[in-house]
VEXLUM-922176 format. One record per residue (C-alpha): residue number from 1; x, y, z. Coordinates in nm, 4 decimals, always signed. Layout:
! VEXLUM-922176
NUM;X;Y;Z
...
END
This chain:
! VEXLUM-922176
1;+29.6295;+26.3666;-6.3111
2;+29.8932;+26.2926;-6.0069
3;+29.8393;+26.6779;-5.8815
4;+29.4535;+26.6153;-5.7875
5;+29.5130;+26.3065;-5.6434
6;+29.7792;+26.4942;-5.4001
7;+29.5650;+26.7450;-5.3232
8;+29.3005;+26.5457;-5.2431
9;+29.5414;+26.3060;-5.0057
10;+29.7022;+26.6136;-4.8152
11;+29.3361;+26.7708;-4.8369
12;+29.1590;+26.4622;-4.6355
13;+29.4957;+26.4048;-4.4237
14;+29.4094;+26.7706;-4.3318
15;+29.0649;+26.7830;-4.2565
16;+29.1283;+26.4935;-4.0262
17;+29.4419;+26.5954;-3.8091
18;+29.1905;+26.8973;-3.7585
19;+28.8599;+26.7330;-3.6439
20;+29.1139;+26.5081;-3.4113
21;+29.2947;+26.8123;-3.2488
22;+28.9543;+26.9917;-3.2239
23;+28.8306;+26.6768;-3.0331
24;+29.1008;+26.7231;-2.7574
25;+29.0640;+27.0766;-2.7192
26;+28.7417;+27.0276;-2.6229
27;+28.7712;+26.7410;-2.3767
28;+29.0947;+26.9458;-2.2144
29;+28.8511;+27.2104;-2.1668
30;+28.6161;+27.0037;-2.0040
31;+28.7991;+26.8524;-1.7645
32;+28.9931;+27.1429;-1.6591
33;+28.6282;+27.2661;-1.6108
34;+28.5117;+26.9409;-1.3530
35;+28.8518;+26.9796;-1.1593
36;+28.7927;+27.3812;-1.0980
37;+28.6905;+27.4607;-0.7503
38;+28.4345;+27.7012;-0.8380
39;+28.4321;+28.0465;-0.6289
40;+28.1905;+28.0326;-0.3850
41;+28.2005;+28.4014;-0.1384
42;+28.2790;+28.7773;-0.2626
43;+28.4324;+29.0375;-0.1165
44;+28.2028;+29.2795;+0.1040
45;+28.2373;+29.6196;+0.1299
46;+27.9629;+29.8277;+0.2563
47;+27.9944;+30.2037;+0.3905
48;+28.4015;+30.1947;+0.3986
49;+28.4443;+29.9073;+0.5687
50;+28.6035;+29.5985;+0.3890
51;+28.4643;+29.2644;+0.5068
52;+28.6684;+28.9578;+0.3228
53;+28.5649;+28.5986;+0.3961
54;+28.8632;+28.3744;+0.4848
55;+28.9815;+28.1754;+0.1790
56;+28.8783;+27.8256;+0.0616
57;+29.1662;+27.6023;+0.2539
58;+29.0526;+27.7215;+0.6014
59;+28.6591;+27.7173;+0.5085
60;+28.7794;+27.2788;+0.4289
61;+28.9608;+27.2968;+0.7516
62;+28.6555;+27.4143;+0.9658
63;+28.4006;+27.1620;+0.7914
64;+28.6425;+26.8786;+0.9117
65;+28.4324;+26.8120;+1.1661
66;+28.1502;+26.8154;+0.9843
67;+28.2848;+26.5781;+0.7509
68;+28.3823;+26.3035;+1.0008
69;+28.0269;+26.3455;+1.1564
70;+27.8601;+26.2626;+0.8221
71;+28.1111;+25.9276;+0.8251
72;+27.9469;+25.8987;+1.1939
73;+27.6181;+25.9146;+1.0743
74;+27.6273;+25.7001;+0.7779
75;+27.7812;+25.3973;+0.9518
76;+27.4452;+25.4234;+1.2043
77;+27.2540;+25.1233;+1.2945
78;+26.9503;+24.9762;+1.0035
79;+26.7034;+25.1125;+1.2754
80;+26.8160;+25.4733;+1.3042
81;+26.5544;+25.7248;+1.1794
82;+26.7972;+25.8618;+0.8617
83;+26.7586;+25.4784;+0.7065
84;+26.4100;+25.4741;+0.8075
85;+26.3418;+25.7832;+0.6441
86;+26.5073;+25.6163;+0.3245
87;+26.2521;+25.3646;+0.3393
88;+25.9364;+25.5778;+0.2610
89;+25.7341;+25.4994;-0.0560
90;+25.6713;+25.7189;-0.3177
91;+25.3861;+25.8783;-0.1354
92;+25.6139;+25.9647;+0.1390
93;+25.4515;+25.7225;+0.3898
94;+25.6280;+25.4613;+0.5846
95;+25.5597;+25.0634;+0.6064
96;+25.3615;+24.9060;+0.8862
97;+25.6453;+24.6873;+0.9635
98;+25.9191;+25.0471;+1.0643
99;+25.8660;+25.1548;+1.3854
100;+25.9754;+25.5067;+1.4530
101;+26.1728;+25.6331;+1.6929
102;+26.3573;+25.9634;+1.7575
103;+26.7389;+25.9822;+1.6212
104;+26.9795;+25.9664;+1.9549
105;+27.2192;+26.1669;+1.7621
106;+27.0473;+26.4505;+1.7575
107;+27.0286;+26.4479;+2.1457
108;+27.3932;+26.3495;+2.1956
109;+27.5744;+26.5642;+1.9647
110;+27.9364;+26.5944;+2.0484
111;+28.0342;+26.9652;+2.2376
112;+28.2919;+27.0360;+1.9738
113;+28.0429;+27.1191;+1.7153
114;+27.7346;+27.3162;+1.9152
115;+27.7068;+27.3156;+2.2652
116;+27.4164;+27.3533;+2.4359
117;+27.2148;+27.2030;+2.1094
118;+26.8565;+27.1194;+2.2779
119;+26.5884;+26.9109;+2.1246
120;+26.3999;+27.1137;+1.9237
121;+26.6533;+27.1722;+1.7121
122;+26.6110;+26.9024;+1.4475
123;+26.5893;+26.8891;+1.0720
124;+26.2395;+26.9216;+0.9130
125;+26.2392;+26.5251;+0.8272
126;+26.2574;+26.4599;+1.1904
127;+25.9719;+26.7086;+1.2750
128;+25.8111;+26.5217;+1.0089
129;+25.8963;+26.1445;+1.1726
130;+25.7683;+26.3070;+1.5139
131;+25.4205;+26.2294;+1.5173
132;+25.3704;+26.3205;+1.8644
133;+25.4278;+26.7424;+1.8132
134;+25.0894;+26.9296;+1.7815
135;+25.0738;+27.1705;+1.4814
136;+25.0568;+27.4482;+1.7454
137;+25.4017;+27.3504;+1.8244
138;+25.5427;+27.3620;+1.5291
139;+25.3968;+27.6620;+1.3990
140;+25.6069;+27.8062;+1.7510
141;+25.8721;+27.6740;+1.6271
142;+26.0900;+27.8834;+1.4024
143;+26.4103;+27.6935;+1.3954
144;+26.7756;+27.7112;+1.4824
145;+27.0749;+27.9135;+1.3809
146;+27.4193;+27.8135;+1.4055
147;+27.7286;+28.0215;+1.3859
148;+28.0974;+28.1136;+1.4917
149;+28.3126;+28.3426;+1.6602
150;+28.6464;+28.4831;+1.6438
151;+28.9303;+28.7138;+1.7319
152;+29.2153;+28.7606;+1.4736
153;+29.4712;+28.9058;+1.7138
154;+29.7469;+28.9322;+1.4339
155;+29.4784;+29.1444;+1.2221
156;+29.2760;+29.2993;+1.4633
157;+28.9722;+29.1447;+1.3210
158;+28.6546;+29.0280;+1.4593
159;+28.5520;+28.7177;+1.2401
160;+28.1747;+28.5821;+1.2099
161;+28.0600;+28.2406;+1.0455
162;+27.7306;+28.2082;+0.9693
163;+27.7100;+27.8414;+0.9452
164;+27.3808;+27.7127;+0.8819
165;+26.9934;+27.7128;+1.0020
166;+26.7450;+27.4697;+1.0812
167;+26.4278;+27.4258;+1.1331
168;+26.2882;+27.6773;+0.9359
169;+25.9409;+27.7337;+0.8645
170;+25.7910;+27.7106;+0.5383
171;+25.7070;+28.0963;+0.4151
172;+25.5627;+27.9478;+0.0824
173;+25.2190;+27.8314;+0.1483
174;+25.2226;+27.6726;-0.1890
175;+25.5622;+27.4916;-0.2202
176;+25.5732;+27.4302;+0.1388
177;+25.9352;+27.5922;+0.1360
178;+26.1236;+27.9011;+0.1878
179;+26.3903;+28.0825;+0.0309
180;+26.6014;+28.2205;+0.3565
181;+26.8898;+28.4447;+0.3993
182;+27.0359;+28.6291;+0.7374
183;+27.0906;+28.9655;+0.7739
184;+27.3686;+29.0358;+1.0311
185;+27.4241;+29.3919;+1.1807
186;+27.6736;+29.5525;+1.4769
187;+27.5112;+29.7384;+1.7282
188;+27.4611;+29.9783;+1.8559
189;+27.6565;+30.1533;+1.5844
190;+27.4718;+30.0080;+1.3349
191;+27.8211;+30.1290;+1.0968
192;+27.8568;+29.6845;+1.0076
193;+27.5865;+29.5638;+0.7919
194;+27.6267;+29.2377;+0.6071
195;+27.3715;+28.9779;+0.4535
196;+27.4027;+28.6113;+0.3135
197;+27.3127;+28.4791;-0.0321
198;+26.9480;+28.3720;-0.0765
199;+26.9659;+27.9675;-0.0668
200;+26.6321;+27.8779;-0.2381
201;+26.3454;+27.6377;-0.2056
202;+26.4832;+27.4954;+0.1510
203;+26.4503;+27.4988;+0.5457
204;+26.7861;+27.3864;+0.6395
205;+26.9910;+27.6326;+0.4427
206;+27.3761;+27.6042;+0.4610
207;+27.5527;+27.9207;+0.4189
208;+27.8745;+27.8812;+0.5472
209;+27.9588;+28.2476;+0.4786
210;+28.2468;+28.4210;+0.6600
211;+28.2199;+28.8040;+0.7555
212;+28.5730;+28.9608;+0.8814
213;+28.5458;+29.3005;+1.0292
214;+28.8591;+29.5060;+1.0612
215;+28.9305;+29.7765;+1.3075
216;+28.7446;+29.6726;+1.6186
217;+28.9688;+29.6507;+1.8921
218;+28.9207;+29.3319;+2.1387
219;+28.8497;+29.5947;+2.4420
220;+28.5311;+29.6913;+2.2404
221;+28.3877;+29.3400;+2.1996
222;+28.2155;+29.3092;+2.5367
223;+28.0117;+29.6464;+2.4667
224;+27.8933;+29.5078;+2.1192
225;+27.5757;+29.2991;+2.0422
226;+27.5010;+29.0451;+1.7124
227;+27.1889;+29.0903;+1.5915
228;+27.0863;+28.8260;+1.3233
229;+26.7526;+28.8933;+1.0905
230;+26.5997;+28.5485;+0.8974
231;+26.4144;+28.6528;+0.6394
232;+26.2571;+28.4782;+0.3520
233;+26.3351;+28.6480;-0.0435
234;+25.9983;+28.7151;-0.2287
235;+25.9956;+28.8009;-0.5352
236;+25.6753;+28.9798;-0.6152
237;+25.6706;+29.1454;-0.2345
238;+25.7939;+29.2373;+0.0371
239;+26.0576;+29.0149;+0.1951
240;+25.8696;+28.7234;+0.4490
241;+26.0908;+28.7885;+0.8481
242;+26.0923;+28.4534;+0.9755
243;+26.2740;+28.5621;+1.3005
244;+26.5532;+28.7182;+1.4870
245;+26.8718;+28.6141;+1.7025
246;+27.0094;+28.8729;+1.9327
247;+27.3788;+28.7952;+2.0752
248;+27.5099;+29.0179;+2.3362
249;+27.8477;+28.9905;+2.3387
250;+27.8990;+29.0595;+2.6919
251;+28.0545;+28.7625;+2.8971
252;+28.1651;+28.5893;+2.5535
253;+28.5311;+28.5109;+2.5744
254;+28.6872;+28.4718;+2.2355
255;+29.0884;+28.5029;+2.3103
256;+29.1039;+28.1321;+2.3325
257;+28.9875;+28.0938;+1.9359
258;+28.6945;+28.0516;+1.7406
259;+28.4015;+27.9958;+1.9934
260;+28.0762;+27.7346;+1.7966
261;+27.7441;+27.8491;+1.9091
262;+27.3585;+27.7947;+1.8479
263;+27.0476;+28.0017;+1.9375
264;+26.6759;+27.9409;+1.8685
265;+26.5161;+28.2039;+1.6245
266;+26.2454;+28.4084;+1.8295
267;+26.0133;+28.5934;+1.6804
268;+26.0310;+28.9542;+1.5816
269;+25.9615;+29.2008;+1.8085
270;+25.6899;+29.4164;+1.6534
271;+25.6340;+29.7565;+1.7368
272;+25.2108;+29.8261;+1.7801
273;+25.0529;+30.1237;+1.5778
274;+25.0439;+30.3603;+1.8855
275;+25.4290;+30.3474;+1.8882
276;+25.4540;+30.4202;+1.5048
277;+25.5373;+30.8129;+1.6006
278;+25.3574;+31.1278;+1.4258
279;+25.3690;+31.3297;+1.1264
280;+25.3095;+31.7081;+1.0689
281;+25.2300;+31.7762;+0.7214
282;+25.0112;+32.1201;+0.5680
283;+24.7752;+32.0960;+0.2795
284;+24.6832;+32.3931;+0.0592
285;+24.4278;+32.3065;-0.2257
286;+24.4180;+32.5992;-0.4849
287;+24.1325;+32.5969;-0.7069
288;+24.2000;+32.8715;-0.9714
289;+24.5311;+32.6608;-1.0860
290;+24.3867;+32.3056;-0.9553
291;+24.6635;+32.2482;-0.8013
292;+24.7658;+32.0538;-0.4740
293;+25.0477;+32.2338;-0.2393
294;+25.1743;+31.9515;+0.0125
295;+25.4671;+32.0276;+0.3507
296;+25.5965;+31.7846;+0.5192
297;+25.6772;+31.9350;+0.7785
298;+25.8012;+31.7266;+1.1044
299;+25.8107;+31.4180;+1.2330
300;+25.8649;+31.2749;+1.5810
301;+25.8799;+31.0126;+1.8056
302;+26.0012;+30.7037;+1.5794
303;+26.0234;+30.4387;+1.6995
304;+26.3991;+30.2456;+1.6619
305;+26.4668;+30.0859;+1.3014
306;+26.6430;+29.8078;+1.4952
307;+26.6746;+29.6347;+1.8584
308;+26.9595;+29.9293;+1.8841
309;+27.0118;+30.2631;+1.7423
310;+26.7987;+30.5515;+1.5692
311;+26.6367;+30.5231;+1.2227
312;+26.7818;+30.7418;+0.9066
313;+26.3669;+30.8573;+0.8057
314;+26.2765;+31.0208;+0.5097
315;+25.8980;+31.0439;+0.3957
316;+25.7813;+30.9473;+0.0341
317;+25.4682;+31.1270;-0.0642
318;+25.2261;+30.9175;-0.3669
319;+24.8778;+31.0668;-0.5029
320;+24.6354;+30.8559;-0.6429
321;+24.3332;+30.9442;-0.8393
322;+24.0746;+30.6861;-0.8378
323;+24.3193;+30.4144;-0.6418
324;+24.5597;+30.4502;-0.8804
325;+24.9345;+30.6476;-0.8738
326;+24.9757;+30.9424;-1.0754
327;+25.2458;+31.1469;-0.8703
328;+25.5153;+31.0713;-0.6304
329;+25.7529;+31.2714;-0.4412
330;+26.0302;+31.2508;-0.1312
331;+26.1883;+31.4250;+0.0803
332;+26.5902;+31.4047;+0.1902
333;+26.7042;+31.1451;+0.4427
334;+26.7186;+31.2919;+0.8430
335;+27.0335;+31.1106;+0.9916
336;+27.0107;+30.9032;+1.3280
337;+26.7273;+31.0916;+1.4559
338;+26.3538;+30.9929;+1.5963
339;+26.2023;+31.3874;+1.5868
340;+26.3097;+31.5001;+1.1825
341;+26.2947;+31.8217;+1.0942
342;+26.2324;+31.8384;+0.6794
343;+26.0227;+32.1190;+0.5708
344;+25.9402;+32.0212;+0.1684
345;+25.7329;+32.1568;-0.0115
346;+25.5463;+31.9735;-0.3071
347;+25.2901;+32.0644;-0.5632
348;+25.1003;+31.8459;-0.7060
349;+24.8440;+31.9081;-1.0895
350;+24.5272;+31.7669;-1.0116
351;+24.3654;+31.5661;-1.2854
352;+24.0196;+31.6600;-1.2408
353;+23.8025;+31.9169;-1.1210
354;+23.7985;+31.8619;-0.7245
355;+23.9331;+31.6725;-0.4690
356;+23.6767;+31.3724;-0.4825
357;+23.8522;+31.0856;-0.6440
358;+24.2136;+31.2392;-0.5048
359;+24.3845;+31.0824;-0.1935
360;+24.7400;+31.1418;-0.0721
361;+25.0022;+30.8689;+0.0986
362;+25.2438;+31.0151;+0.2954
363;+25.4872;+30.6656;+0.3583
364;+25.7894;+30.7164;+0.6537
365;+26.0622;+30.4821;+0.5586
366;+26.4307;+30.3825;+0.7605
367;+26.6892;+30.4162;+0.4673
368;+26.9233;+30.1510;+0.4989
369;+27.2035;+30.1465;+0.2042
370;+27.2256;+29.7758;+0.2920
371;+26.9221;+29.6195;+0.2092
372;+26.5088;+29.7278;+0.0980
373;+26.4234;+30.0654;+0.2742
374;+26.1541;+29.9583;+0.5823
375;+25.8607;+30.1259;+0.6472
376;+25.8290;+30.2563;+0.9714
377;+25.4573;+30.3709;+0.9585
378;+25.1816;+30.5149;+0.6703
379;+24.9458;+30.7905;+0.6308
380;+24.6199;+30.8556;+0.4481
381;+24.4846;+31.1589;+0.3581
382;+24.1479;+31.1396;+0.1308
383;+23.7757;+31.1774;+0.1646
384;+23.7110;+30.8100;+0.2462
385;+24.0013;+30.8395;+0.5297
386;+23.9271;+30.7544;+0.8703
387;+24.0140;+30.9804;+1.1780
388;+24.2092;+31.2894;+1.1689
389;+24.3163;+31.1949;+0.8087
390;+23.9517;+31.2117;+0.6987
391;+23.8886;+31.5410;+0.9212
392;+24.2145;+31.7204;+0.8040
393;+24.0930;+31.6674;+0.4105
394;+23.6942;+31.7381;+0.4665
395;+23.8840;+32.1221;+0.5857
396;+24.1197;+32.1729;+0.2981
397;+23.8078;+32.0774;+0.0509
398;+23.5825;+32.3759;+0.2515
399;+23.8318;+32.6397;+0.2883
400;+24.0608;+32.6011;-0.0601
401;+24.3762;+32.8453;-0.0743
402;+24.4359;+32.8199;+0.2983
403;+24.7581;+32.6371;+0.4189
404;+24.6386;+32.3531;+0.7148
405;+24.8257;+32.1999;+0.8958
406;+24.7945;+31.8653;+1.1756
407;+24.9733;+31.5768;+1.3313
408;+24.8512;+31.2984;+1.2386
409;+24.9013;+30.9517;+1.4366
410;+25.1159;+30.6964;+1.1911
411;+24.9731;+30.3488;+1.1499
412;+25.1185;+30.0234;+1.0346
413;+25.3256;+30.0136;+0.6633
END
């Protein structure tokens, strides 16, 4: 009778020292977990070139400033506009009794941060408080970006900080809100390409992202130029641009250390239809084997895939029967050149008897390892096509097992 009991004592002494030691496993875990500064850049390395961000102790060290301007503005008067704004009902409207005014800080910012900051560049709850803007104004408006420069002489490094934007506009017509990231190339070489992470659902996104490039020498700095692209992440399409920044470096004297500037986002410089450039292609229809023979055979006059530098084309070729894909092909990619020589040949199977419900894309696209592939310019060949496109397809249909070819104008992508 005295072994049971035993058993049972050690048994429930047991189950208890293990539910207890269980208990701080878990809470070491979890606060080991809260005191972990979580990782927050990656390494970049993108066509042989290794871009590291600077580590987490000097990324605290350059938001010191930052820091002591927050302690600036929260010990601001009751009547500043950032305790006004606090004041809004649930509706997002103000009381009679607050009287507005515009924030003096944002007009008076200290030099150390970002000289030459003018007034337009303000956060979206103080183009909000502004009732005085038009909405023409602020549909010109595209916002402000902020960044850094900087010479490591010891490494031979040219350093960029993409700080933060503001401003933005919203790109989702829904949600009133974007989801922005910056794309940052080095021209005219075009050999540095970097982007941010996509910050989502805001228009003053903070990136604080550091890009170091080794082996430029600080005698080729003046002949470079920064070119910054804003763009808004979309899911279900194509990426929304929201603007560009170009920086010529020219002038810009970085031996003294790391050099805080700002520059309003203009908008992108589109190229019209007339400069898209031209495409030779030659269609053979052959009736016996219903079958569709398609060259590409030049192209020419591109236009530039960037402010500087050539485009990388290649040309992807889609048929659709009755507006819908059945076939694609495409050709190899032409290096740094606007007249590409590619000389492809595709055959296509037709699905039904005729060329009536066919038409042919022919889509000329930049490759860019980087990022999404743009398109430079599109073609349509088909029987409801308009201009040569239309002509060129009414001759293959009349004379079938002849090779034709034409150069057709490009249009918009």
């Amino acid at each position: 009778d005295e072994i049971p009991t035993v058993v049972g004592i050690f048994s429930a002494f047991g189950l208890v020292f293990s539910v207890s030691l269980f208990a701080w496993i878990c809470c070491q875990r979890k606060s080991s977990k809260s005191n972990k500064t979580p990782p927050y850049k990656f390494v970049h390395v993108l066509k042989g070139v290794d871009i590291y961000p600077e580590n987490l102790n000097s990324k605290k060290k350059f938001g010191a400033d930052d820091k002591n301007e927050a302690k600036n503005k929260s010990a601001m008067p009751k009547n500043s506009l950032h305790l006004d704004l606090e004041k809004r009902d649930l509706n997002g409207n103000f009381p009679k009794t607050t009287k507005m005014q515009s924030s003096p800080d944002l007009e008076n910012s200290s030099p150390k941060h970002f000289a030459e900051r003018k007034k337009d560049s303000v956060s979206p709850d103080s183009l909000k408080s502004i009732t005085s803007l038009s909405s023409e104004d602020k549909q010109d408006k595209l916002g402000t970006l902020f960044f850094s420069l900087e010479y490591n002489f010891e490494k031979k490094a040219f350093v960029v900080n993409i700080k933060e934007a503001r401003g933005l506009p919203a790109m989702d017509e829904q949600s009133m809100t974007s989801d922005p990231y910056i794309k940052m190339t080095i021209l005219p070489e075009k050999k540095h390409k970097v982007k941010t992470r996509v910050l989502r659902k805001t228009l003053d996104p903070a990136f604080d992202e550091t890009f170091t490039f080794y082996g430029i020498p600080y005698s080729q700095i003046q002949d470079l130029t920064l070119h910054f692209m804003v763009l808004s992440f979309d899911r279900f399409s194509r990426d929304d641009v929201i603007g560009e920044v170009l920086i010529p470096l020219a002038g810009i004297e970085l031996s003294e250390g790391r050099l805080l500037m700002d520059r309003e986002i203009i908008k992108r410089n589109v190229r019209k239809s007339s400069g898209r450039g031209e495409l030779l292609v030659s269609l053979c229809y052959q009736s016996t084997t219903n079958t569709l023979t398609v060259v590409v055979l030049k192209a020419r006059h591109l236009p530039k895939s960037d402010v500087s530098g050539l485009s990388d084309p290649y040309v992807k070729v889609n048929l659709y029967h009755a507006k819908k894909r059945i076939s694609k092909k495409k050709t190899h990619v032409k290096k740094c050149t606007p007249n590409a020589v590619f000389n492809e040949l595709f055959v296509f199977d037709i699905p039904c008897e005729g060329l009536d419900d066919i038409s042919i894309e022919f889509l000329v696209l930049d490759s860019d390892r980087g990022s999404r592939n743009e398109v430079i310019g599109r073609l349509t060949l088909g029987s409801s096509a308009e201009g040569t496109g239309g002509e060129h397809w009414k001759e293959i249909c009349e004379y079938p097992r002849r090779q034709i070819a034409k150069w057709h104008m490009l249009c918009d992508g």
